[in-house]
ZANU-940240 format. One line per 3 residues: number of its first residue (from 1); for each residue x, z, y of C-alpha. Coordinates in steps of 0.05 Angstrom, whole numbers, plus 32768, in hexadecimal, padded with zeros to 4 digits. Example, Ala and Ser with C-alpha at 12.3 -4.5 7.8 and 13.67 -1.06 7.14 Angstrom:
2
1 = 80F6,809C,7FA6 ~ 8111,808F,7FEB $
***
This chain:
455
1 = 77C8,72C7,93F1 ~ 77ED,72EF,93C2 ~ 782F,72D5,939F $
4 = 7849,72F3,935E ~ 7891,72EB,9350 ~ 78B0,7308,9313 $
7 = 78F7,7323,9322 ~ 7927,733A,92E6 ~ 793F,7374,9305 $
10 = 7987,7371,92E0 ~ 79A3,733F,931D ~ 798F,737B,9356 $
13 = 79BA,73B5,936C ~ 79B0,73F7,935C ~ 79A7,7409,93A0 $
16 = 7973,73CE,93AF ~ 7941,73E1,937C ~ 7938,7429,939A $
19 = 791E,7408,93D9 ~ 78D1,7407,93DF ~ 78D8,73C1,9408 $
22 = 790C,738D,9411 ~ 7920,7345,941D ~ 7935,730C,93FE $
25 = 793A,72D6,9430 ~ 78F6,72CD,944F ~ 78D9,72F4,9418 $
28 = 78C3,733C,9415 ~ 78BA,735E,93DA ~ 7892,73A2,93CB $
31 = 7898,73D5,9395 ~ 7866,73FD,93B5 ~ 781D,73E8,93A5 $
34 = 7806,7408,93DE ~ 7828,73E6,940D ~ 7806,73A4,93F1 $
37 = 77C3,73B9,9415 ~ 7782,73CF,93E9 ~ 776A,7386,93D1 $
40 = 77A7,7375,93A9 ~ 77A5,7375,9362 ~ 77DB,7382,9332 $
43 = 77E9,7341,9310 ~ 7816,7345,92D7 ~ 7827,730D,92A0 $
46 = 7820,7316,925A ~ 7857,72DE,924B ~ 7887,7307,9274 $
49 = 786F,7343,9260 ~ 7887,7333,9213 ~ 78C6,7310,922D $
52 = 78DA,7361,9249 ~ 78BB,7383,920D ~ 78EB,734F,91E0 $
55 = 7926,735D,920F ~ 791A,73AD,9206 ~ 7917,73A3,91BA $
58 = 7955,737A,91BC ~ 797F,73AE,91E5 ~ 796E,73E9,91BE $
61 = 798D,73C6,9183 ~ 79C2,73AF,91A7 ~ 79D3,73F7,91B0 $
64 = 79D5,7407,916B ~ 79D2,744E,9168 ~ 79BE,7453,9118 $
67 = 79ED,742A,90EE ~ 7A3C,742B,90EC ~ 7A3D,73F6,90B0 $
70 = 79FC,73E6,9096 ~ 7A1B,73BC,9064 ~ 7A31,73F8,9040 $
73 = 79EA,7407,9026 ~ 79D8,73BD,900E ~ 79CD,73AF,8FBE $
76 = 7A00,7381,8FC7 ~ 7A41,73AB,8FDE ~ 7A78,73BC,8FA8 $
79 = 7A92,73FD,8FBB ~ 7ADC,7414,8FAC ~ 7ABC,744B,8F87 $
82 = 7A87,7457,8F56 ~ 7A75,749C,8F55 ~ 7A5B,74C1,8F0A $
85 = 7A68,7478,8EE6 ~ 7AB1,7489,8ECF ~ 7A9F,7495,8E80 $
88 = 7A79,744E,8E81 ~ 7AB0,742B,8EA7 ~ 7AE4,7442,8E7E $
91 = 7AC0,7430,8E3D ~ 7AB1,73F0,8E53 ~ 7B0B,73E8,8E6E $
94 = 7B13,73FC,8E29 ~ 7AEB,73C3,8E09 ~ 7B00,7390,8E39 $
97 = 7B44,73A3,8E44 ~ 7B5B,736B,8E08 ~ 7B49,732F,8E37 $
100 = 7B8A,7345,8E5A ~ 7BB3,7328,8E1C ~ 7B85,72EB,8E18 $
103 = 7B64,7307,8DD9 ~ 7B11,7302,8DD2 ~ 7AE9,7344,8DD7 $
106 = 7AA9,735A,8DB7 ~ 7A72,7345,8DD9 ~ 7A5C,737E,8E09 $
109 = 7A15,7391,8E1F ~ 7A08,73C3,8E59 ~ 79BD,73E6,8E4E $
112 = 7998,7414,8E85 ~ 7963,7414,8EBE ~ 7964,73F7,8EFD $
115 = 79A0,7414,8F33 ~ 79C2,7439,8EFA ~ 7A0A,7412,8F0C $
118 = 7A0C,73E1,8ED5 ~ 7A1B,73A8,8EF9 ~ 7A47,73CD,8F2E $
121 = 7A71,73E2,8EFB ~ 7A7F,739D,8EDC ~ 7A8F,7383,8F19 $
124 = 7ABC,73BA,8F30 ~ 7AE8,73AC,8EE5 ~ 7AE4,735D,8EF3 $
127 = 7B0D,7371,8F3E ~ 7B34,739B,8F0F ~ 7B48,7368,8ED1 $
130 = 7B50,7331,8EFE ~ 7B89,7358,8F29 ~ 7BAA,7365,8EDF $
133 = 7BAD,7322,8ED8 ~ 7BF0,730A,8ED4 ~ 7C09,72CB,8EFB $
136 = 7C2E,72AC,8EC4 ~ 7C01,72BF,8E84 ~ 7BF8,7284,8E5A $
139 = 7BB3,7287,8E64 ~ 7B7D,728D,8E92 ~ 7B45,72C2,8E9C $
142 = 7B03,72B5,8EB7 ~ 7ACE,72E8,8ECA ~ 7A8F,72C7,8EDB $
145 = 7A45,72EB,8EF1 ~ 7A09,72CE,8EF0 ~ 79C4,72EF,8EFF $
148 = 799C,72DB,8ECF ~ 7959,72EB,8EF4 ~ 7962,72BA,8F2A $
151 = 7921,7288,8F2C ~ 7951,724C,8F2F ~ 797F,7262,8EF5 $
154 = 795B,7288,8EBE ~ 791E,7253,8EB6 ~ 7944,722C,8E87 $
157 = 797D,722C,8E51 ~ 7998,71E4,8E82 ~ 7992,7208,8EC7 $
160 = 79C5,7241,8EA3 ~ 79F6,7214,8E8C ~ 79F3,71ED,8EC4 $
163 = 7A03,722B,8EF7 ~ 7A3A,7246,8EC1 ~ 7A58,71F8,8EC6 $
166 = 7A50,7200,8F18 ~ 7A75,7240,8F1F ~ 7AB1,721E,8EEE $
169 = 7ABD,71E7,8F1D ~ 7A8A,71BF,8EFE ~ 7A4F,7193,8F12 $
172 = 7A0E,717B,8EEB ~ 79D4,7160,8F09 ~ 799C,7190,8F0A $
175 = 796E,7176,8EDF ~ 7964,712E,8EB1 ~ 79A2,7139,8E72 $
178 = 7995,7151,8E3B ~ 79A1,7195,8E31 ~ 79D2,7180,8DF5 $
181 = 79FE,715E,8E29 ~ 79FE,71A0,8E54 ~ 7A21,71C1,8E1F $
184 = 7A4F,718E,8E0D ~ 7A6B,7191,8E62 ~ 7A69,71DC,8E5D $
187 = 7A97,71D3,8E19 ~ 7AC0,71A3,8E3C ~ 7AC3,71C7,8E77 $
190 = 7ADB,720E,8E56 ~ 7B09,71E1,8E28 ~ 7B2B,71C4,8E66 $
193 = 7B63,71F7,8E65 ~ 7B76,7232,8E3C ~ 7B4E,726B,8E55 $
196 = 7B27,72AC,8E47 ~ 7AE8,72AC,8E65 ~ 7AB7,72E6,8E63 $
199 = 7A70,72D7,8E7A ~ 7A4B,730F,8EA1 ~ 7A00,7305,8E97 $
202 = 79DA,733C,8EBD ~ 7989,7344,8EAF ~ 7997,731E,8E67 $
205 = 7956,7338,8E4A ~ 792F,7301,8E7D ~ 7957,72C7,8E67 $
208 = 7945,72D4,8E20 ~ 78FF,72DF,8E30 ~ 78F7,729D,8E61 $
211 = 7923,726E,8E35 ~ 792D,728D,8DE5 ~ 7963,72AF,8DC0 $
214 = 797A,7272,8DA9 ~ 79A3,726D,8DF0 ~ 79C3,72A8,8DD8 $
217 = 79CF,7292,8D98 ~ 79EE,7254,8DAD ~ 7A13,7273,8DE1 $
220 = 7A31,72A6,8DAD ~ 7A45,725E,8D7A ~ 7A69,7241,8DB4 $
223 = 7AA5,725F,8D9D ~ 7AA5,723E,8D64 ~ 7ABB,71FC,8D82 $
226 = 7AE9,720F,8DB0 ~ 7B2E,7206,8D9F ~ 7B54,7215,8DDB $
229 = 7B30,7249,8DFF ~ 7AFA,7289,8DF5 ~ 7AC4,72A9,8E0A $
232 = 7AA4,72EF,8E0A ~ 7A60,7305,8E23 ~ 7A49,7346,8E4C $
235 = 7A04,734A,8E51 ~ 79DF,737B,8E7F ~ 7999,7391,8E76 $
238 = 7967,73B6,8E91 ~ 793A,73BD,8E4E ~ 795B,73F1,8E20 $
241 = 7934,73C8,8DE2 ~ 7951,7385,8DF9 ~ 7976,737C,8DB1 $
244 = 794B,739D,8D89 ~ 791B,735A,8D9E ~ 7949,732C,8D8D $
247 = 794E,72FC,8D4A ~ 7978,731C,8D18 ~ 79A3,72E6,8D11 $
250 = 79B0,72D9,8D5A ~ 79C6,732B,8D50 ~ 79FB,732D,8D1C $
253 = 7A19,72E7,8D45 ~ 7A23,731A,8D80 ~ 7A53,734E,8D65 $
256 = 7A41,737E,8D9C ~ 7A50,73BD,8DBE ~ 7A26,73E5,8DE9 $
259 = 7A25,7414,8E21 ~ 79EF,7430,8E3B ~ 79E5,7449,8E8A $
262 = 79BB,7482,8E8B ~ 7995,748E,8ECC ~ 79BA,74B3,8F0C $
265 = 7999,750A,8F15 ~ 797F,7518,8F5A ~ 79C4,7537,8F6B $
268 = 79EE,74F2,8F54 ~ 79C3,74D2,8F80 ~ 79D0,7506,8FB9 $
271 = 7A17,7500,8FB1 ~ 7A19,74AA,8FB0 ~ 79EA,74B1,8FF0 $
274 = 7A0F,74DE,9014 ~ 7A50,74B7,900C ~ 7A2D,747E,901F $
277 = 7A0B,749A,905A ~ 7A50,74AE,9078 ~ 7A69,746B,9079 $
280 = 7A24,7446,908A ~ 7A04,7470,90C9 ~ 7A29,7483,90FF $
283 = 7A39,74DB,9110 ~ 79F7,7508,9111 ~ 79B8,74D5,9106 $
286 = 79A5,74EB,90BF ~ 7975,751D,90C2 ~ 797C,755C,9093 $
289 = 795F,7554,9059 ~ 7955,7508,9059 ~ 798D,74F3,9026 $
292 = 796C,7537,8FF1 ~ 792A,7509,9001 ~ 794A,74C5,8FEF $
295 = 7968,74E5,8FB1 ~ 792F,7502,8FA0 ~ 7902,74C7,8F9C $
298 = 7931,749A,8F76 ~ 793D,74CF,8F44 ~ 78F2,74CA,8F35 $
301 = 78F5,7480,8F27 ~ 7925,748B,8EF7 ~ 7965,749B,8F1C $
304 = 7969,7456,8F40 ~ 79A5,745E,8F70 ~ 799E,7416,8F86 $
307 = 794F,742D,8F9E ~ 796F,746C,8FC0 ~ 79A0,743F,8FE7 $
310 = 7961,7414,9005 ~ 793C,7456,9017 ~ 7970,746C,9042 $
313 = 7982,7420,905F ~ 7931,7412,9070 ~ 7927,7453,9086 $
316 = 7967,7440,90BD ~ 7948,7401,90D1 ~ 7904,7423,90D8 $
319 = 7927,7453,910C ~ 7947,7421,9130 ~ 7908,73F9,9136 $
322 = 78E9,743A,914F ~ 791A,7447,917B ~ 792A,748B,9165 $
325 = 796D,74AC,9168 ~ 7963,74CC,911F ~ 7958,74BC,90D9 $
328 = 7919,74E3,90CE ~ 78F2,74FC,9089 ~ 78B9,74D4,90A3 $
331 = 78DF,7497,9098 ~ 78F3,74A2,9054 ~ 78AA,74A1,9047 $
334 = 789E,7464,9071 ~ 78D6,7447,904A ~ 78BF,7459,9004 $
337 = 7872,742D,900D ~ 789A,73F2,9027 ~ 78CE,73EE,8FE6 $
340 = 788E,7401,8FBC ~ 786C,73C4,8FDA ~ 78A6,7390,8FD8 $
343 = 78B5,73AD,8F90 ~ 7870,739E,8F77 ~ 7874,7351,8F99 $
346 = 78B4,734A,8F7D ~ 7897,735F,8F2C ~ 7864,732C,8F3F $
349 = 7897,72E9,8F54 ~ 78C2,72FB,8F18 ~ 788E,7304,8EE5 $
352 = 788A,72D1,8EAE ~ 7852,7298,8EB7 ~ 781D,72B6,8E88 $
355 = 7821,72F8,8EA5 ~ 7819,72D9,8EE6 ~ 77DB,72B3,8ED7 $
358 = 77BD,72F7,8EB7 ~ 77CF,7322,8EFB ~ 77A7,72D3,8F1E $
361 = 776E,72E1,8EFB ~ 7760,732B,8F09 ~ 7777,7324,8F4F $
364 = 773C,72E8,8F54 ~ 770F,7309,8F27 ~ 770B,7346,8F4D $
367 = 770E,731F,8F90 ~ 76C1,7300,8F78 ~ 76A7,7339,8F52 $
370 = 76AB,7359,8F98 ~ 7693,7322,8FBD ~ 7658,7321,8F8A $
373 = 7655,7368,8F82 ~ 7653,7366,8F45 ~ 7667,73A6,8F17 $
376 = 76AD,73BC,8EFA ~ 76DF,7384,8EE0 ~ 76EB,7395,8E96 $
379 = 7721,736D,8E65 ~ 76F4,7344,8E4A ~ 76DC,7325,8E8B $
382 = 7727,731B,8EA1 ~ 773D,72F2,8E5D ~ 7700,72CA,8E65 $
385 = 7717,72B8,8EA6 ~ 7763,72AF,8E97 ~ 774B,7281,8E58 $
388 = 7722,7250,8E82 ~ 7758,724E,8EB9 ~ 778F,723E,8E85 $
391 = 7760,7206,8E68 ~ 7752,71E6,8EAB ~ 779E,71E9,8EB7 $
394 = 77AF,71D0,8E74 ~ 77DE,720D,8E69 ~ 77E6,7239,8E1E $
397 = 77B3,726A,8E1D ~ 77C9,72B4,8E06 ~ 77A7,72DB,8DD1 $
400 = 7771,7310,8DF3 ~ 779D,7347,8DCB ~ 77DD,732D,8DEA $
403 = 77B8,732C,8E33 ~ 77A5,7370,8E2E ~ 77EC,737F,8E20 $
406 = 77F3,735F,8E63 ~ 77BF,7382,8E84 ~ 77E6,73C1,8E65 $
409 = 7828,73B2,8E88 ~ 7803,73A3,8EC9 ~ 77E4,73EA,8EC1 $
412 = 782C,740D,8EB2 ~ 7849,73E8,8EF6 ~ 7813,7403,8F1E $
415 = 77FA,73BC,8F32 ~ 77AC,73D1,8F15 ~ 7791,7408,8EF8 $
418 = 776C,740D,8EBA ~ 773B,743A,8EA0 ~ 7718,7440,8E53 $
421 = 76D6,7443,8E5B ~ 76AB,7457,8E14 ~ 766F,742F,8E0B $
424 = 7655,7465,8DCC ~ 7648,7432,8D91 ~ 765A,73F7,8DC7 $
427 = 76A7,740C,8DBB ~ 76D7,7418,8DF2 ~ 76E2,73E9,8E2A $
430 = 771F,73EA,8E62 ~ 7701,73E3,8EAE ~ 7730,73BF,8EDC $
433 = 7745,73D1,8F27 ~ 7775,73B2,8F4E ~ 77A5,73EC,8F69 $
436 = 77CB,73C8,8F9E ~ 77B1,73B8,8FE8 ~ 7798,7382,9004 $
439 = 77D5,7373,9029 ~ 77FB,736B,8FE2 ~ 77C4,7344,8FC0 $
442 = 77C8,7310,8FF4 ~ 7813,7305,8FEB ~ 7807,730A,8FA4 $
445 = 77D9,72D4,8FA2 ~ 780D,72A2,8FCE ~ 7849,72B4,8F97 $
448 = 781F,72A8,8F5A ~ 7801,7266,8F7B ~ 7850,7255,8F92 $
451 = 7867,7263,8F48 ~ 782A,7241,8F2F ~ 7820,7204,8F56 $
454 = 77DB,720F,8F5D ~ 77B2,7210,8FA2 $
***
């Protein structure tokens, strides 16, 4: 008979475990196999087995020899410093620096790509004004944010109003008034004291293009019948165009300055990450030549320092998970696939609804012309598709022009490739292919059917 006991060797000496044999009470117990005789077997158990493996995973990070302060290289940290933004930040101090004195400001709106410091550099001046502020002013000044591309917020103009009454103290139920009676307990609200509140609405271009630009509009009247306090709007944007979209008159009721962010160079982007880097990783794990790397990818998609930043945090946690002792080029690559992926699923959840059922349609177009194998997927077969889905879902049907516009967009993000195909006297036609894997596809599919409600 041969009994198998599993020992955790943390509870023995030193000096017992370099014994071949020894005792424990009646017990003997071998390292040796040999000593065992030639008919035992090794026996080992795959529960306990993971049990070590998850032990050995856990004390590797408990040693943490990578980060310092990983927090450092989040999207979400405010830094006491924000390196090559000081003409934009004092332009904006300049336009803002009124509220101070309780008097109303133009309405401001912040343009530029992705990571380009927009919103950092709001939020650095709100810190800023509010530490002006002075304890005895006969007024009081209020510097609210809201993210306007939150799911829960931007769907509708009640869900805005109703977070904008919740961050003033406020409560309305989340759905069931009329969005008339919103208003009137934001009014109220705003009108409960005499204050200056400025309104921070980052990624403004997707509220207008979920909701209208009346929400603007009416936003911009509000003034109008206040009598004891005031408001002022910053808008931030990611589409440089944003404006040039919207309704004349809800225009001229903005009396609006800009400022545009242009994009970070490869060697802004050094500099930010190297700061960074110093802080975030503890002496001597960054590789030579991995921050140039970082900098050098984000300055391709179009200077995005907030992209750099998660190159060089993912790339950490991918060393720590491989237990290395350096931050190495490979992982910068490593790094770059996984933000490519979760960027493309991350397009697709915050797409609006008609450009979601579009991307359903090729995705389970393509999905049976393969299964059928069947030839290329062309536009035509896609609308066809997308209009009997809409009909059985009773949802608006899009034009075919503005679906190929669609299809277009899809193309530019890299979600599907398209190719013009001439037919001679037959015209042109645009062949479809789905240019993510199948990995993607599949998570895809369970954020459009989330979003969708369909099964």
């Amino acid at each position: 008979m041969v009994i198998i006991i599993y020992i955790n060797f943390k509870f023995f000496p030193l000096d017992l475990l370099t014994q071949t044999v020894f005792s424990i009470g009646n017990l003997t117990v071998c390292f040796n196999n040999k000593k065992l005789g030639a008919h035992t077997k090794m026996i080992t158990n795959p529960h306990i087995n993971m049990n070590l493996e998850i032990e050995q995973i856990f004390d590797s990070f408990d040693k943490n020899t990578i980060f310092k302060n990983k927090s450092l290289l989040q999207a979400d940290y405010q830094p006491e410093e924000i390196p090559h933004r000081q003409e934009q930040i004092k332009q904006i101090a300049s336009i803002l620096a009124p509220v101070l004195r309780g008097e109303k400001t133009s309405n401001l709106f912040l343009f530029g790509k992705t990571g380009t410091g927009k919103t950092l550099s709001v939020l650095y001046l709100r810190e800023q004004l509010l530490k002006r502020t002075k304890k005895d002013s006969d007024f009081k000044l209020r510097i609210e944010y809201l993210n306007c591309k939150l799911k829960k917020i931007s769907d509708t103009e009640y869900r805005i109003l109703a977070e904008l009454i919740k961050k003033m103290g406020g409560r309305v139920p989340e759905t069931g008034l009329p969005t008339q009676a919103v208003y009137s307990k934001f009014i109220e609200i705003v009108e409960s004291e005499k204050q200056l509140i400025v309104l921070v609405l980052d990624e403004i271009d997707q509220t207008v293009k979920k909701i209208s630009n009346d929400f603007l509009y009416n936003l911009t009247r509000i003034n109008s019948e206040l009598s004891n306090s005031q408001i002022c709007i910053i808008g931030i944007s990611n589409d440089l165009t944003f404006l040039d979209q919207v309704d004349p008159r809800v225009r001229s009721s903005l009396s609006e300055e800009e400022i545009v962010f242009s994009p970070y160079n490869a060697l802004q982007l050094k500099d930010i990450l190297k700061k960074r880097a110093e802080l975030a990783f503890k002496k001597n794990v960054v590789e030579e030549g991995v921050i140039e790397k970082c900098a050098a990818f984000a300055a391709r998609e179009h200077g995005d320092a907030r992209r750099a930043l998660d190159l060089l945090r993912i790339a950490g946690e991918l060393t720590e998970r491989d237990n290395s002792k350096k931050i190495k080029l490979k992982y910068i690559d490593e790094a770059n696939k996984k933000i490519e992926r979760d960027k493309i699923l991350d397009v697709i959840s915050t797409e609006p609804r008609q450009f979601q059922l579009v991307l359903y349609s090729i995705i389970n177009l393509s999905e049976q012309f393969s299964k059928e194998k069947k030839g290329p997927l062309f536009t035509g077969d896609v609308y066809n598709y997308y209009q009997d889905f809409c009909l059985k879902n009773k949802t608006d049907v899009l034009t075919q022009r503005r679906v190929s516009d669609i299809i277009q967009e899809f193309d530019m993000l890299g979600i599907i490739n398209v190719k013009v195909i001439s037919k001679g006297r037959g015209g042109r036609m645009r062949e479809i292919k789905l240019a993510i894997s199948k990995l993607i596809i599949e998570k895809a599919k369970e954020i459009i059917q989330g979003a969708l409600n369909y099964v």
